[in-house]
PLY file of the C-alpha trace (Angstrom):
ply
format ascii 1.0
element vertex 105
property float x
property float y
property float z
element edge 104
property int vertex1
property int vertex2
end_header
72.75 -39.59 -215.13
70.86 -36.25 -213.67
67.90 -36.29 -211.81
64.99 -33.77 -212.71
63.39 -32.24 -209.41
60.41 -29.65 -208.82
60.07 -28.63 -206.03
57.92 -25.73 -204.08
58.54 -23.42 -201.59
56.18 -21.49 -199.87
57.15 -18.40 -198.76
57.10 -17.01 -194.54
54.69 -14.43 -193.94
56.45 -11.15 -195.43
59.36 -13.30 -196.69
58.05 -12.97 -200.53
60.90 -10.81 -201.59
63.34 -12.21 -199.87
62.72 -15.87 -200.76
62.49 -14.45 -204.89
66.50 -12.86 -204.11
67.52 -16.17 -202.88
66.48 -18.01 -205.76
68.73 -16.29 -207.96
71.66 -17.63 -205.86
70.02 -21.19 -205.94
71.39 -22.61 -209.28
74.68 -20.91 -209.33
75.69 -22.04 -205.74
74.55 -25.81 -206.62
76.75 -24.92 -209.66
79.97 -23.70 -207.75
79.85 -26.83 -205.53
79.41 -28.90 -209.07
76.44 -30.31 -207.77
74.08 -29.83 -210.72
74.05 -29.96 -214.45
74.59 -27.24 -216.91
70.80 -26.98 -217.87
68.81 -24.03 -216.45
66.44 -24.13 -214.12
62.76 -22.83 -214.47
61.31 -21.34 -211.43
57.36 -20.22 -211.37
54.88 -18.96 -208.76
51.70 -20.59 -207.95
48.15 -18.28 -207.73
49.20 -18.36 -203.67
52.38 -16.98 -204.13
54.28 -20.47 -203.99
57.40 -20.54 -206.08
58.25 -23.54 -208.08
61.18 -24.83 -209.16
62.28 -27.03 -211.39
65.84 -27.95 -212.08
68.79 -30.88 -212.62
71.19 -32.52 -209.89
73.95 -34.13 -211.20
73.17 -37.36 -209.98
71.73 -39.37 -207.12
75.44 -39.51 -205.51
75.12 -35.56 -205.79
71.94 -35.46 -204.05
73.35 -37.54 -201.21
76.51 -35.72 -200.60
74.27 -32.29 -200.65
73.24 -33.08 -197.14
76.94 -33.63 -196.25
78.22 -29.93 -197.95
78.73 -26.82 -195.52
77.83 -24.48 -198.62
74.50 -26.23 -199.31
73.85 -26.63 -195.61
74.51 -23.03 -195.22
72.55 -22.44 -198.11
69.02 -24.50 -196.93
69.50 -22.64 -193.47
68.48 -19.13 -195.62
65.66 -21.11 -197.00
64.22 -22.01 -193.43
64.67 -18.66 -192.68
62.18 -17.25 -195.19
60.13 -20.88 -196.93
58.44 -24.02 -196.04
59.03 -26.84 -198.48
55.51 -28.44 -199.40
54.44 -30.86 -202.06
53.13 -30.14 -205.48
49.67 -31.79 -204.54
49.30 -28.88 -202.06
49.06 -26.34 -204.90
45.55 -25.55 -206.18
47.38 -25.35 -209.93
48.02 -29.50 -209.42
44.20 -30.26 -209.67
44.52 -29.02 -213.40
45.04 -31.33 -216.53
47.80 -28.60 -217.57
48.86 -26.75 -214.13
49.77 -22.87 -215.33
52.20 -20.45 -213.32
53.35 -17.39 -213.57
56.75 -17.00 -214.94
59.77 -15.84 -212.86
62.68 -16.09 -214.04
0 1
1 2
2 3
3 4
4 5
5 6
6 7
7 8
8 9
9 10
10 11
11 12
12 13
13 14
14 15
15 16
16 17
17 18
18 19
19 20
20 21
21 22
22 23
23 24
24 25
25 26
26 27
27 28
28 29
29 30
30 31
31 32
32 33
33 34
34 35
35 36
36 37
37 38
38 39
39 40
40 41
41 42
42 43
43 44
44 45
45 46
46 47
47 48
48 49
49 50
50 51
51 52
52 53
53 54
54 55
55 56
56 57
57 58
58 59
59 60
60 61
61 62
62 63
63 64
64 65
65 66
66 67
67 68
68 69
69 70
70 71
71 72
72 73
73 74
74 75
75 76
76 77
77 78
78 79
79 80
80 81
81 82
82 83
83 84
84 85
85 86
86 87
87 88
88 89
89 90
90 91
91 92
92 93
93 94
94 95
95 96
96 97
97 98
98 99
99 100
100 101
101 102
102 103
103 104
């Protein structure tokens, strides 16, 4: 069964841009290593210029052997380079009844 995740990444100072190109690769590399499911993924940016993302893994066992995969190793290194994971709760937007974003994708 697949597991729904959001999660948010806050872009580096001047890393905006480059964290918005790498989430175009995000989905489809997951997909290439058959780690997620076929549904697409949303992704949305908060009023500070957080983006949010919401998307399927596979399954738990997927999740697990993500940490163990070169590609997605690889792969989170670029995200160092340009985000900082936070949590939701962080985000202005989660104090609402019905948080809004801005669309990206």
């Amino acid at each position: 069964m697949g597991q729904i995740v959001i999660v948010a990444y806050k872009p580096k100072s001047g890393k905006e841009e480059a964290l918005k190109q790498l989430m175009k690769t995000h989905l489809p590399r997951l997909k290439q290593e058959r780690l997620v499911t076929d549904r697409e993924s949303i992704i949305m940016e908060a009023a500070d210029g957080t983006i949010i993302e919401v998307f399927e893994w596979l399954s738990a066992e997927a999740i697990a052997s993500a940490h163990h995969n070169k590609t997605v190793q690889q792969m989170w290194g670029e995200y160092a380079e340009v985000c900082d994971y936070v949590p939701l709760n962080t985000l202005k937007e989660a104090d609402d009844m019905f948080a809004g974003f801005k669309p990206v994708n």
